[in-house]
C-alpha positions in Angstrom: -6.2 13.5 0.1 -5.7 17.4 -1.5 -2.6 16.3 -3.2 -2.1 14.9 -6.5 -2.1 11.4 -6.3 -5.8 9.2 -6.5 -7.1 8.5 -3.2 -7.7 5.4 -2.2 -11.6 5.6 -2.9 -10.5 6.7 -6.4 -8.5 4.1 -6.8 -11.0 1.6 -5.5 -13.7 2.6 -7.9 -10.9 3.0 -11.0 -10.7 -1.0 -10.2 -14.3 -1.6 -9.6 -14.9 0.3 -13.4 -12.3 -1.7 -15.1 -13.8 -5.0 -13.2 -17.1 -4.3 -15.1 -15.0 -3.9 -18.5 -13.1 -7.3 -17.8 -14.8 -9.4 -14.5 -12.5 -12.4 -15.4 -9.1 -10.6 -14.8 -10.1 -8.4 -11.8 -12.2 -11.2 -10.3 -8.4 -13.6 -10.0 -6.8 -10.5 -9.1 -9.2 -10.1 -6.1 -8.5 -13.7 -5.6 -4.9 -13.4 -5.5 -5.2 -10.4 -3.3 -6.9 -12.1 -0.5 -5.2 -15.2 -0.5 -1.9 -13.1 -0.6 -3.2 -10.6 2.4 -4.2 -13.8 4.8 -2.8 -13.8 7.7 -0.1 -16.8 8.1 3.2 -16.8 9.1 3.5 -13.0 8.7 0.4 -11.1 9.7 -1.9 -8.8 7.5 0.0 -5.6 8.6 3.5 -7.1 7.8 2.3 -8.2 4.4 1.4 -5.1 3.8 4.4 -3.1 4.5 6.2 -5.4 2.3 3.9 -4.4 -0.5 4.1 -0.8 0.4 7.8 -1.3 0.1 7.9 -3.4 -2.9 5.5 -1.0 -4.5 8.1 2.0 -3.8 10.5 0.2 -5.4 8.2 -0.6 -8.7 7.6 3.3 -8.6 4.0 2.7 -8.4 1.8 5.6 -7.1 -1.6 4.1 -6.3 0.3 0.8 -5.0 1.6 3.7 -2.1 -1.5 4.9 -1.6 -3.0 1.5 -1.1 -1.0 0.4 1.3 0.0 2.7 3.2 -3.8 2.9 4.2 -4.1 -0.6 4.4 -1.0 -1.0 6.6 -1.9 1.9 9.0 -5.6 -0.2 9.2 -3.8 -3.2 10.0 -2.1 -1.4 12.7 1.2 0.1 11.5 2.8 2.5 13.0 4.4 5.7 11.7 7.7 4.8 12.7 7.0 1.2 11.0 5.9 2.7 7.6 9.2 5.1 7.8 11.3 2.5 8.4 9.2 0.2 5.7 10.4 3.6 3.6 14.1 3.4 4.7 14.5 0.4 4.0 13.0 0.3 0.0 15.5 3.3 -0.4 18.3 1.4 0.8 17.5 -1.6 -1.1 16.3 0.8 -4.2 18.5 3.4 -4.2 17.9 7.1 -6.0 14.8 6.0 -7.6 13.6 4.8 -4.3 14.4 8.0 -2.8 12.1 9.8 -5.2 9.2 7.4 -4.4 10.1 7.0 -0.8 9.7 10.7 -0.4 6.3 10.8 -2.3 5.4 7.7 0.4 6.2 9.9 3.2 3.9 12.7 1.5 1.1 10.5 1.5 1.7 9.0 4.7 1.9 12.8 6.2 -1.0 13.7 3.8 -3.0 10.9 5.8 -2.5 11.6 9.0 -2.9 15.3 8.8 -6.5 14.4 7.4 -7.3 11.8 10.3 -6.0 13.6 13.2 -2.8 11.3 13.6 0.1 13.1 15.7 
């Protein structure tokens, strides 16, 4: 993405180098991750627009990245991911607002680089 958060590849391979540095925490991590992401009751793509909204709410950059991403692979739409937005900020308040915005940068950042009207 040419803005100033990590891409998602970055992020990926900051992981992958801090797996090789300590294997046992990363390795339950990817654990957790996949039995957390299965779909279930709620679907993959709903799971992750919880996440995208819980991570607006923790103020956590790469988290936004992440799943934006993931949620837009898992089928998300725009107007789900602004909603997903809408509804950390009202739950989140000003700070939410800050990092909701930044959301909507990436999720605009992202489009504009894969051709999504």
């Amino acid at each position: 993405m040419s803005q100033k958060f990590d891409t998602y590849e970055e992020l990926g391979q900051k992981m992958a180098n801090y797996g090789k540095e300590n294997p046992e925490i990363m390795t339950a991590f990817s654990k957790l991750h996949d039995a957390g992401s299965k779909n279930g009751a709620l679907s993959f793509k709903y799971k992750e627009l919880i996440a995208l909204g819980i991570g607006i709410h923790a103020k956590c950059e790469g988290c936004i990245v992440m799943h934006i991403q993931d949620a837009l692979k898992a089928g998300a739409t725009h107007g789900e991911i602004v909603e997903t937005i809408g509804t950390a900020i009202y739950m989140g308040g000003g700070p939410a607002v800050v990092y909701g915005t930044k959301a909507f940068a990436v999720l605009q950042a992202y489009e504009a680089e894969n051709g999504v009207q």
